[in-house]
C-alpha positions in Angstrom: 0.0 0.0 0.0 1.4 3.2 -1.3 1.3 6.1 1.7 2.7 9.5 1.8 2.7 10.8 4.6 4.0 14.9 5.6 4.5 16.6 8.6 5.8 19.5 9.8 3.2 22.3 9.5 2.2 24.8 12.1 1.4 28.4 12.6 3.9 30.8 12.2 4.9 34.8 11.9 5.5 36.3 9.0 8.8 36.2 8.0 9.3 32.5 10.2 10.3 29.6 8.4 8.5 26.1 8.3 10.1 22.5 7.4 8.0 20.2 5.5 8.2 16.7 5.5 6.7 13.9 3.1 7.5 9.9 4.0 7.1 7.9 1.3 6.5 4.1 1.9 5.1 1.4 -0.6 7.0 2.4 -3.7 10.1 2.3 -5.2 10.7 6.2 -4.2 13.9 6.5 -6.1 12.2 6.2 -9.8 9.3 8.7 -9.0 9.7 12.5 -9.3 8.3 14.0 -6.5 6.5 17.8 -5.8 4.8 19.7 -3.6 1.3 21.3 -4.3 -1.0 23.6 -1.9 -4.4 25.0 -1.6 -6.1 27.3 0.0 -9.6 27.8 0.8 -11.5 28.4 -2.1 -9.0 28.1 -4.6 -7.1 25.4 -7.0 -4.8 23.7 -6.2 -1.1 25.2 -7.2 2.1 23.7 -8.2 4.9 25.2 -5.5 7.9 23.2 -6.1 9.0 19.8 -7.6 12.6 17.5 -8.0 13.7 14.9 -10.1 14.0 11.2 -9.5 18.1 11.8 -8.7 17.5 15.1 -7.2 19.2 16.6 -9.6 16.9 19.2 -11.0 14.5 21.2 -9.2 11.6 23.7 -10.2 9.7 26.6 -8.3 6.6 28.5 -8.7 7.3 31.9 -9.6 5.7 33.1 -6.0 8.1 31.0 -3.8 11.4 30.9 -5.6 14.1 32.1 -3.7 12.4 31.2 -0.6 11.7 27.5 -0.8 14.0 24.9 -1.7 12.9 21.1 -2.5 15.2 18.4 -1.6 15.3 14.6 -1.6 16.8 11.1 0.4 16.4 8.7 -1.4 18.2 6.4 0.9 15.2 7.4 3.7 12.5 7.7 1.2 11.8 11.5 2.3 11.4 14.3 0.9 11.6 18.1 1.6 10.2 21.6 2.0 12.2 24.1 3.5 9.7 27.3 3.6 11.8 30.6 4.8 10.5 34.2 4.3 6.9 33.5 4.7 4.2 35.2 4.0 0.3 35.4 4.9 -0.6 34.2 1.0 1.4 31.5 1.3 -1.0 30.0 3.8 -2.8 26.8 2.9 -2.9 23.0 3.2 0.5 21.7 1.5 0.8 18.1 -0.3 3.4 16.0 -1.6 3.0 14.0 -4.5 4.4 11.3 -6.4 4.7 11.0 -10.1 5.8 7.5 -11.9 6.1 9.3 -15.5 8.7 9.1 -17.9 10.8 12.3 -17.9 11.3 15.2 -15.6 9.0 16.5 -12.3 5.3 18.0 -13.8 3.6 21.4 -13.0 0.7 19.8 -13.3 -1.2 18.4 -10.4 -3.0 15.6 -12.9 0.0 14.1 -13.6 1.0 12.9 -10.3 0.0 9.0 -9.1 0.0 9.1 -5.1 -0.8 12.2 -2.5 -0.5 12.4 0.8 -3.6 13.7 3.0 -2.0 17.4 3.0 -0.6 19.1 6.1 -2.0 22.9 7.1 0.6 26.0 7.3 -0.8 29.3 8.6 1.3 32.3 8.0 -0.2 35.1 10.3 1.0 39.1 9.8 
């Protein structure tokens, strides 16, 4: 049974910084490209960030790059959101997701296979 499973939200400041985890288990993580999506109340859900099967190439919405960084272990089937600078838009409920395809990570939450059941972050000002 496939689970992914993240942690790691709270409520913080503006300007705090949050650590997201997502624990894969049930797949082979290494050959899946993994991202992170979020959504906030009524509204889509939005690509945020996304990495390779290796790790070896990452991608960034427009509204968090240079703030969030994606990372990956493949030896501890995990993977990463390290949130700094935040800001009261950013607030939502934050997924990870896995995505079997052939070639690099999607923007596109259709094409992922597997999502975990989200975890909440709450930026107050």
């Amino acid at each position: 049974q496939v689970q992914l499973v993240e942690s790691g939200g709270g409520l913080v400041q503006a300007g705090g910084s949050l650590r997201l985890s997502c624990a894969a288990s049930g797949l082979p993580f290494s050959i899946y490209n993994t991202g992170w999506f979020r959504q906030a109340p009524g509204k889509e859900r939005e690509f945020v960030a996304a990495i390779s099967r290796s790790g070896g190439s990452t991608y960034y919405a427009d509204s968090v790059k240079g703030r969030f960084t994606i990372s990956r272990d493949n030896a501890k089937n995990t993977v990463t959101l390290q949130m700094n600078s935040l800001k009261p838009e950013d607030t939502a409920v934050y997924f990870c997701a896995a995505d079997r395809s052939v070639g690099g990570p999607s923007t596109y939450s259709f094409v992922y296979d597997y999502w975990g059941q989200g975890t909440q972050v709450t930026v107050s000002s």
